[in-house]
PLY file of the C-alpha trace (Angstrom):
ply
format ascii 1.0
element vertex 96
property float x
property float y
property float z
element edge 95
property int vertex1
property int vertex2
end_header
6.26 27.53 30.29
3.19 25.27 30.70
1.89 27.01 27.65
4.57 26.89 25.35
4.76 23.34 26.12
1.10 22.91 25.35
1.20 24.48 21.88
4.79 22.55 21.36
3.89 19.33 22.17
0.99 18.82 19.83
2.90 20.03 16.80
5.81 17.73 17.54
3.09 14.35 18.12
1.84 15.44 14.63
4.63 15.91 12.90
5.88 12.36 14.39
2.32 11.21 12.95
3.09 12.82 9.42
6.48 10.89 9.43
5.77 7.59 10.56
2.56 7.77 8.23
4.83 8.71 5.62
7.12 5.65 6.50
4.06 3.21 6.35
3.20 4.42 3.11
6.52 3.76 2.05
7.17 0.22 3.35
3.31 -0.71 2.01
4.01 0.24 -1.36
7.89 -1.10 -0.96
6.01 -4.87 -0.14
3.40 -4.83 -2.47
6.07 -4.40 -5.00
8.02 -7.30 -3.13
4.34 -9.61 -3.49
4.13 -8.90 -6.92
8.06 -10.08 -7.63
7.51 -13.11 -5.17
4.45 -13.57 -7.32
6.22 -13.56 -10.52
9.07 -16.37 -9.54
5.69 -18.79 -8.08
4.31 -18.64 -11.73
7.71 -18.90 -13.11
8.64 -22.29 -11.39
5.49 -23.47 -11.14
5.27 -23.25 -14.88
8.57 -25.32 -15.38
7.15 -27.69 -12.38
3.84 -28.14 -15.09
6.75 -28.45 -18.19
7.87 -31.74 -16.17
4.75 -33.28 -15.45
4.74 -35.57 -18.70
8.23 -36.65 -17.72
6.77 -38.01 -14.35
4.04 -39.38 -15.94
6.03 -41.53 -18.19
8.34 -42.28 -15.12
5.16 -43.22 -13.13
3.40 -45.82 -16.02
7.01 -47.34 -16.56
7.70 -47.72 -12.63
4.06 -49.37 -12.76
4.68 -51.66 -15.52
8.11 -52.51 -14.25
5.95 -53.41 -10.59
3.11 -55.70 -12.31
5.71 -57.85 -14.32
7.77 -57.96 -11.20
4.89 -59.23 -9.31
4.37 -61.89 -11.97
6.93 -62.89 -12.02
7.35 -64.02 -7.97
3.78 -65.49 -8.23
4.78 -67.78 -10.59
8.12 -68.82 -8.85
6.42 -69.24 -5.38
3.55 -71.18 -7.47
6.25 -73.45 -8.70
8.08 -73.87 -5.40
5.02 -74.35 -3.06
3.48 -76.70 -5.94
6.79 -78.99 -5.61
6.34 -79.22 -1.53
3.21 -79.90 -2.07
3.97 -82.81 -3.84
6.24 -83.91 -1.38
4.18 -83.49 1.14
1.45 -85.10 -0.77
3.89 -88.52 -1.94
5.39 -88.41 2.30
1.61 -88.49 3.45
1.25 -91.31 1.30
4.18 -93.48 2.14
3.97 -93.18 5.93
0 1
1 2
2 3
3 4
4 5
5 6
6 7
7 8
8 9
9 10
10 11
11 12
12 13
13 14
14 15
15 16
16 17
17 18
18 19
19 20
20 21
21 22
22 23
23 24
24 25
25 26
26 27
27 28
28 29
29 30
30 31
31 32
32 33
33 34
34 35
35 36
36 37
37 38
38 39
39 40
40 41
41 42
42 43
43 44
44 45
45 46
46 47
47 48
48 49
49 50
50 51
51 52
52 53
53 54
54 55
55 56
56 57
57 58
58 59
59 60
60 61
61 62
62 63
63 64
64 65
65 66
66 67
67 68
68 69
69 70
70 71
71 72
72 73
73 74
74 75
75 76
76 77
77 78
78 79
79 80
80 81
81 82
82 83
83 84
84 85
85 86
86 87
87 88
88 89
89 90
90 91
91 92
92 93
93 94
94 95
């Protein structure tokens, strides 16, 4: 018995081996081809990101423009308004 099981036992571990080497073969080459379709859709997108890039460029100079003439724009009112109190102040000082 002893010695059927030590000439059964080996043969059984390798063949286990040859399958689940087998099996790793299998899932390598099954995610390599997975990487490579992965890979594809990356380029894909960011190829349409690199399509859109002028878009946001014009988006960004406009937003910028829009920002300095904003800007401007309340410098000149609260140059106005703190010129008039200053008056005030100036003609109260004055008075008193």
């Amino acid at each position: 018995m002893i010695s059927f099981l030590q000439t059964f036992l080996p043969i059984v571990i390798y063949f286990l081996l040859i399958i689940l080497l087998i099996i790793g073969i299998i899932l390598g080459i099954r995610s390599i081809q997975t990487l490579n379709k992965v890979d594809k859709v990356v380029e894909d997108v960011n190829d349409k990101v690199q399509s859109l890039n002028g878009f946001f460029n014009i988006i960004d100079f406009t937003t910028d423009k829009i920002v300095s003439v904003t800007d401007k724009v309340v410098e000149g009112i609260s140059g106005l308004i703190g010129h008039v109190f200053k008056r005030r102040r100036t003609k109260n000082d004055e008075e008193e």
